[in-house]
N, C-alpha and C positions, 0 to 999 in steps of 0.2 A: 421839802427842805431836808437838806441832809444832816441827820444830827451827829455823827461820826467823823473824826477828823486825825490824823496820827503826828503824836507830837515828836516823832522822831522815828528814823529806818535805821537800821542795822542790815548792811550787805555783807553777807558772807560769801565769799566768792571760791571759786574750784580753779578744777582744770581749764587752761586756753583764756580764760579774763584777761583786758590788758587795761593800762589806764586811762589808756583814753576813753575804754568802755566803761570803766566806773566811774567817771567824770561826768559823762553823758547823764547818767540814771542823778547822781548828785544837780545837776541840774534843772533836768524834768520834774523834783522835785522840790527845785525852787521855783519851777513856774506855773506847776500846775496848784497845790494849795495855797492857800490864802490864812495865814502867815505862811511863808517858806517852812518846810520840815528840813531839818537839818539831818543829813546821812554819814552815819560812821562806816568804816568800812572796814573788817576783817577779815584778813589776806592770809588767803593758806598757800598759795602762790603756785609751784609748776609742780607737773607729778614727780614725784618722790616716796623715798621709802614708808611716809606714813600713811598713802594709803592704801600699799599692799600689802605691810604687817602690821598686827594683832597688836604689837605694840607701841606703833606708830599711829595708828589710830586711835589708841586707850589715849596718848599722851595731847594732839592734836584734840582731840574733843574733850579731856580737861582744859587745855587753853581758851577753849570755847567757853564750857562750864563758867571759869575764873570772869573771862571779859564781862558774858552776860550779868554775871550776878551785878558786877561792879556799875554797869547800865542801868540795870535794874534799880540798884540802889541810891544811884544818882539823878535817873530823871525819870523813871518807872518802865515800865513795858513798853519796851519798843514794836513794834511792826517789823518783818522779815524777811528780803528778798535775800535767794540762795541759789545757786548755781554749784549744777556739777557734783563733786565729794562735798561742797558748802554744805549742800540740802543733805547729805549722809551726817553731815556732825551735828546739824541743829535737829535732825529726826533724833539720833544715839544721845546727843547731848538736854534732850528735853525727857528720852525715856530714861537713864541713867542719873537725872537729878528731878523726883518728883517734885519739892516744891519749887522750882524754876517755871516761870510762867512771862511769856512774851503773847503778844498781841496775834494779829493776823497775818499767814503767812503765804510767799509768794514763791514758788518753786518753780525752774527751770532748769531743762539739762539733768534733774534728778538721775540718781545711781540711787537710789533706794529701791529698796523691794516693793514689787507694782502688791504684795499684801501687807506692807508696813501698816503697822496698827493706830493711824492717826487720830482714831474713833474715840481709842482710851485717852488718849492727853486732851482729846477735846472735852470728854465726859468730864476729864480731873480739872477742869479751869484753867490747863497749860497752857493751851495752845482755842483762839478764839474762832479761827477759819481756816482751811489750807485751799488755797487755789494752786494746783497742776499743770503749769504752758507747757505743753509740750509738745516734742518736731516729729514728725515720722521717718524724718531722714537723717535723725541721727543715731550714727552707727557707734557713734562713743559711749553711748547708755545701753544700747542693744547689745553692747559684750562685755560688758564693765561687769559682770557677774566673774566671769571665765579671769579677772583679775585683781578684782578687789573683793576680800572678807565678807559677805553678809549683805552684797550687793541684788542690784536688779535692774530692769530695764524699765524703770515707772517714769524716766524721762524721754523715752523712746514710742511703749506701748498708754502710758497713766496708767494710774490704782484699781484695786479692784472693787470695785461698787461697793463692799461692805467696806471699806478703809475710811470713808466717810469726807473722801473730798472730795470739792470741784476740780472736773479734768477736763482742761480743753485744748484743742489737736488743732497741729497746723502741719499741713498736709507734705509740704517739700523745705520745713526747718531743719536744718543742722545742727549742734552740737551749741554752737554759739552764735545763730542767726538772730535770734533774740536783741542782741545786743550790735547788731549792725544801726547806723543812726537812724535811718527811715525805718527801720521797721522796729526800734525801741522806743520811737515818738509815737508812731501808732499803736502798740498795746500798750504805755502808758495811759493813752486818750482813754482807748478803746474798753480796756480790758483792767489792767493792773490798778490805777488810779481809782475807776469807781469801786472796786471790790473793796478800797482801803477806806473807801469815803461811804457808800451804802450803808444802812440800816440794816442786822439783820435778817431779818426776814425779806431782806426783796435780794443778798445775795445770790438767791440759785434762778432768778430772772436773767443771770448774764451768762452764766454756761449752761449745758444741759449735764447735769452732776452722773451721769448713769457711768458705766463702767460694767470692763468682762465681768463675770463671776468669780472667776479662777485665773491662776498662775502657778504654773510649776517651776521651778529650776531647774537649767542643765544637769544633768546625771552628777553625783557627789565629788568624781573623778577629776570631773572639767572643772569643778566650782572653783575661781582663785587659784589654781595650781599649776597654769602653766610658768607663769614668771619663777614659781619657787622650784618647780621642776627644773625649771631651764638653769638655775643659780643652783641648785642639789646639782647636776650633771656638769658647769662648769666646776664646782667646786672640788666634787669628786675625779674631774678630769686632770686638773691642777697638781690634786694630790697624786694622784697615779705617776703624771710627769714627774714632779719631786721625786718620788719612789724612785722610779727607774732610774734619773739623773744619777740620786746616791748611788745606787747599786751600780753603775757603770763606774761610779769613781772606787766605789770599796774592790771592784773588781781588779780597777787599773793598780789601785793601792798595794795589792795583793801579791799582785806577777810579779 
């Protein structure tokens, strides 16, 4: 019998989520627990500036910070499905507020770094389990380095065996296959539902938890820098135009 039950979800959702896919998860978990868990839903919504700049993402994971606490304090520790930048702001938003403490957490689509340190928030009481779904075909985590700050491919490749979570692969997922209707009814059955509902000691019965050793990232050059190079070089192209505009009018001015 299972003595673990979660009295509430918190979805944090990223890039490519639509509503009708956060409907679906709201409803699979009115029908798969016994009472209904009721799911809030925190919408970072279409890619945008916060999360390619430093300060875009400082500000986007305070909002995070603010919500959870106010969860926290209203109906205790919620449970965590996160998709995409989502799974980037509740990793940043759990390791930048140490006493902030949510229940067990369900990642897809991750942009976090496949050595993000899951290990420590588990040891600090933050964070109770992390499970890793993750696609091999998708290529929006596999470059998500080369564009967002601080990023990595742990939704494309999973974590690295010392990060301390369960990682489990599905061999021709996309970016947001996950969240297609058949195949969100079947890892809630399968997968996602009993990791929330298990005991834990029989969690690492449902995936097999191992993981590479190592992860490096793209050379320092590539990290995040194409979008801000490509915005340096319009920016500096603009001004150059200006330049020369005036200097053809001071010219005309002159004669």
């Amino acid at each position: 019998m299972n003595d673990r039950a979660p009295s509430r979800i918190l979805l944090v959702t990223g890039v490519g989520l639509r509503g009708e896919q956060e409907d679906r998860l709201v409803s699979l978990a009115g029908r798969f627990f016994d009472p209904p868990v009721p799911v809030i839903v925190h919408r970072y919504g279409v890619l945008r500036s916060g999360v390619v700049l430093r300060a875009g993402q400082r500000a986007a994971t305070g909002r995070l910070v603010a919500r959870l606490r106010r969860i926290v304090a209203e109906c205790g520790e919620p449970d965590v499905f996160a998709h995409s930048f989502g799974a980037w702001l509740v990793g940043h938003a759990l390791i930048g507020d140490p006493g902030l403490r949510v229940g067990r957490v369900v990642l897809t689509g991750s942009v976090l770094r496949p050595d993000f340190d899951w290990k420590v928030l588990i040891s600090r009481g933050q964070v109770e389990a992390v499970l890793n779904h993750y696609g091999r075909n998708d290529q929006w985590s596999r470059v998500s380095q080369l564009f967002i700050p601080d990023s990595g491919p742990s939704g494309y490749r999973g974590f690295v065996a010392s990060a301390g979570v369960l990682n489990q692969a599905e061999p021709h997922f996309a970016h947001t296959t996950f969240f297609r209707a058949e195949k969100m009814e079947t890892a809630f059955r399968q997968l996602w539902g009993p990791f929330l509902n298990l005991r834990p000691g029989e969690l690492r019965r449902l995936v097999d938890p191992a993981g590479e050793e190592t992860w490096r990232p793209v050379p320092w050059l590539l990290r995040a820098n194409l979008l801000r190079g490509l915005a340096l070089f319009s920016a500096v192209a603009g001004a150059m135009s200006v330049a020369g505009l005036l200097v053809l009018l001071v010219g005309g001015l002159v004669r």
